[in-house]
C-alpha positions as CSV (number, residue, x, y, z in Angstrom):
1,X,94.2,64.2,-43.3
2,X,93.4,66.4,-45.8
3,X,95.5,69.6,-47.4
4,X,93.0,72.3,-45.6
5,X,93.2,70.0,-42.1
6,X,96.9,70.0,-42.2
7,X,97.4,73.6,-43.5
8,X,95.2,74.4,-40.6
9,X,97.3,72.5,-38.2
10,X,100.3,73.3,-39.4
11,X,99.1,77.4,-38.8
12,X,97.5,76.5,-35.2
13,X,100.7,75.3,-34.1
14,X,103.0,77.7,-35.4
15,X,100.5,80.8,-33.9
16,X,100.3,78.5,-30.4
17,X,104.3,78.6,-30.7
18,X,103.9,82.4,-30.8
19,X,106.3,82.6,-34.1
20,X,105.3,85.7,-35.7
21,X,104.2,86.0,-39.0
22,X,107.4,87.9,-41.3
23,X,107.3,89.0,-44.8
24,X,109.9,87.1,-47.3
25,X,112.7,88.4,-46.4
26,X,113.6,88.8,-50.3
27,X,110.5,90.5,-50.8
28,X,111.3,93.0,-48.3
29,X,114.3,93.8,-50.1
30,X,112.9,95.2,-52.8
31,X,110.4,98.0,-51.5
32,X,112.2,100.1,-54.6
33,X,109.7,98.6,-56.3
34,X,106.8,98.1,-54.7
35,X,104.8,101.2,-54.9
36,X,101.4,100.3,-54.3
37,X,98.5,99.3,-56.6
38,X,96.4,95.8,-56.7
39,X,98.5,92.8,-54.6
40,X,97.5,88.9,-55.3
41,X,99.2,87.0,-52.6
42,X,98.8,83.5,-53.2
43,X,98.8,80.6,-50.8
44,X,99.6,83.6,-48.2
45,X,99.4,81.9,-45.0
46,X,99.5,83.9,-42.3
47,X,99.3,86.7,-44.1
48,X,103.2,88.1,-43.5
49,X,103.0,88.9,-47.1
50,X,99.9,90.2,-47.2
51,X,100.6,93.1,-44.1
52,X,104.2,94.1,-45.8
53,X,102.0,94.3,-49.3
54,X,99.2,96.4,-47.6
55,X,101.9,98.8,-45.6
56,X,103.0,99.7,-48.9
57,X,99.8,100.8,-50.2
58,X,98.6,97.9,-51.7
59,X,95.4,96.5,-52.0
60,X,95.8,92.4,-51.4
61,X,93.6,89.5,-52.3
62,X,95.4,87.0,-49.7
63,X,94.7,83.5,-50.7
64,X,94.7,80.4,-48.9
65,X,93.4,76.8,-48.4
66,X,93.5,77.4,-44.9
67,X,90.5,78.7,-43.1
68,X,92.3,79.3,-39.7
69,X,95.3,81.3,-41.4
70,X,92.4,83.5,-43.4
71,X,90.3,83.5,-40.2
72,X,93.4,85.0,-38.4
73,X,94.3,87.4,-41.3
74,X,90.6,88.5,-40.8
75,X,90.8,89.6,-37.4
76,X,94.3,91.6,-37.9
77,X,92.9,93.5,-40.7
78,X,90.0,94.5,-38.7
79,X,92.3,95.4,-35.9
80,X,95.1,97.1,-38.5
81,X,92.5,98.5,-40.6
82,X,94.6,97.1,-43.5
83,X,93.3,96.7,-47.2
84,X,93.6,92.9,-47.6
85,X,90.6,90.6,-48.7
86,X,91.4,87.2,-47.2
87,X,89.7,84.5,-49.2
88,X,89.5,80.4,-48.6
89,X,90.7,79.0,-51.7
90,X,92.1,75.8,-52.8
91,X,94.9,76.7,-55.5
92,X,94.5,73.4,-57.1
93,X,90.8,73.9,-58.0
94,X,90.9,77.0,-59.7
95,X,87.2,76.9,-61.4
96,X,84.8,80.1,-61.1
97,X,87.5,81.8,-58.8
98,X,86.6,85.7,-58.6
99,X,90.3,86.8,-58.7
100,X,91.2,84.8,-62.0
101,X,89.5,87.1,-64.6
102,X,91.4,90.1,-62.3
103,X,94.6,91.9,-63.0
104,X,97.1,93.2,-60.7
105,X,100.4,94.9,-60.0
106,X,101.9,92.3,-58.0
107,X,101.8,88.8,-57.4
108,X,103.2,86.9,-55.1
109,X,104.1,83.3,-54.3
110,X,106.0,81.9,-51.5
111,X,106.5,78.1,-51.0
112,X,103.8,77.0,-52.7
113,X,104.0,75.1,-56.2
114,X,101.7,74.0,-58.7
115,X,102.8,74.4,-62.2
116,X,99.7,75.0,-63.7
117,X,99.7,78.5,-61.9
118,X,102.5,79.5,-64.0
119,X,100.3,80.4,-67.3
120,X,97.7,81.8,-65.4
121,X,100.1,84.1,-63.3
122,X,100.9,85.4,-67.1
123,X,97.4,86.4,-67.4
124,X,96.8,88.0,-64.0
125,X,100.2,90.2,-63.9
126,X,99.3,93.9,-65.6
127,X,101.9,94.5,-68.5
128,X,104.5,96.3,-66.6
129,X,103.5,94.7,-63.3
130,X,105.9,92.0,-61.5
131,X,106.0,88.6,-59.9
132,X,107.9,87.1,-57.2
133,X,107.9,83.9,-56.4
134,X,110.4,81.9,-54.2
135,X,110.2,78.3,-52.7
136,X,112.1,75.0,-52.9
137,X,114.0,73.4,-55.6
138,X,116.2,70.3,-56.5
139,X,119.6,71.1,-55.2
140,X,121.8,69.0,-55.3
141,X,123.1,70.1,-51.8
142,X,120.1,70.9,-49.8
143,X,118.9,67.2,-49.6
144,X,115.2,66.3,-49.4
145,X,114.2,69.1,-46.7
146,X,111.1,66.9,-45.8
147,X,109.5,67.9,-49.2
148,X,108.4,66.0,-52.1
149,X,110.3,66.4,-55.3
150,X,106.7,67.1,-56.5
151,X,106.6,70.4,-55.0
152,X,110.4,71.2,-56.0
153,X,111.1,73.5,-58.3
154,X,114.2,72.0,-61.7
155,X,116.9,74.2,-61.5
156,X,117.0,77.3,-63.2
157,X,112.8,76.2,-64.2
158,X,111.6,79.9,-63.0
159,X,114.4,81.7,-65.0
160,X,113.5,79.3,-68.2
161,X,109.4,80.1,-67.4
162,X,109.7,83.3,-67.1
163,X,112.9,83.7,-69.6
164,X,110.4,86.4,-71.8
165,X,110.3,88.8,-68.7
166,X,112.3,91.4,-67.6
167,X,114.0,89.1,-64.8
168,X,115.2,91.6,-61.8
169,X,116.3,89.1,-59.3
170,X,116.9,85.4,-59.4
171,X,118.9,83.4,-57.4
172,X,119.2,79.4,-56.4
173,X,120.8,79.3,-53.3
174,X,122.0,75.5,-53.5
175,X,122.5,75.7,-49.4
176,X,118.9,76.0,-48.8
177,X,117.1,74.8,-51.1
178,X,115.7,77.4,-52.6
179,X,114.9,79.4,-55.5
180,X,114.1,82.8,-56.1
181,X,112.4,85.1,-58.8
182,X,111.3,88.8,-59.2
183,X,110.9,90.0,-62.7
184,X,108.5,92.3,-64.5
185,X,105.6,91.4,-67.5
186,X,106.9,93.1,-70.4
């Protein structure tokens, strides 16, 4: 099966089990912050990102491999009447992508991980502008979580990538796994 057949699986099931779709619940902490502007959400899923981005004024490029989860981020924003442009994208072929040569207030990533994303985040984030990103790492507590070391974070790797920004929150929470960034382009 490939990454777009199980994405779209995986979000078929998940809308079939009636779970709704939440922002982070990090990201919602930090509305201080988030006053609006241009949003990238990338690898976005359902879209709970996406909605909290657009309540706050933003205008978000939601982006995901899936064509069922931007299919159903489609219909709310029609429904909403929310700024969001959904778009099928596959993160790990990033050639001739509209929203690469873009810049933005905000972006966001949430348990997704491809390293090569990292410099080009650098690009994409307006000077002043922020980035949060949060997903799994390699705790030494959390063991393997059903997830590929591949797609786990080194500890402490988003505090050392992004050790030139104005780091605002960051947190490894060895319990769960995960690891957590928000921190501003000087």
């Amino acid at each position: 099966m490939n990454s777009r057949m199980k994405w779209n699986s995986k979000h078929k099931e998940r809308l079939d089990q009636q779970r709704p779709t939440e922002p982070n619940s990090r990201l919602k902490d930090l509305p201080a912050y988030l006053t609006g502007g241009r949003a990238l959400d990338l690898a976005c899923g359902l879209g709970g990102n996406s909605f909290f981005l657009a309540r706050l004024n933003y205008e978000v490029e939601a982006i995901d491999i899936s064509d069922f989860a931007i299919h159903y981020i489609q219909e709310q924003v029609s429904r909403d009447n929310l700024t969001i442009h959904p778009k099928v994208c596959d993160l790990t072929e990033l050639k001739n992508q509209h929203w690469c040569n873009q810049s933005f207030d905000l972006v966001v990533i949430t348990y997704f991980l491809d390293h090569s994303l990292f410099p080009i985040v650098k690009t994409l984030v307006k000077q002043d502008g922020y980035f949060f990103m949060e997903t799994f790492y390699q705790s030494p507590l959390d063991g393997n979580q059903g997830v590929s070391n591949q797609y786990k974070l080194q500890p402490k790797e988003l505090l050392t990538e992004f050790s030139d920004w104005k780091v605002l929150l960051f947190e490894e929470n060895e319990h769960e796994g995960r690891q957590t960034i928000f921190c501003q382009k000087p």
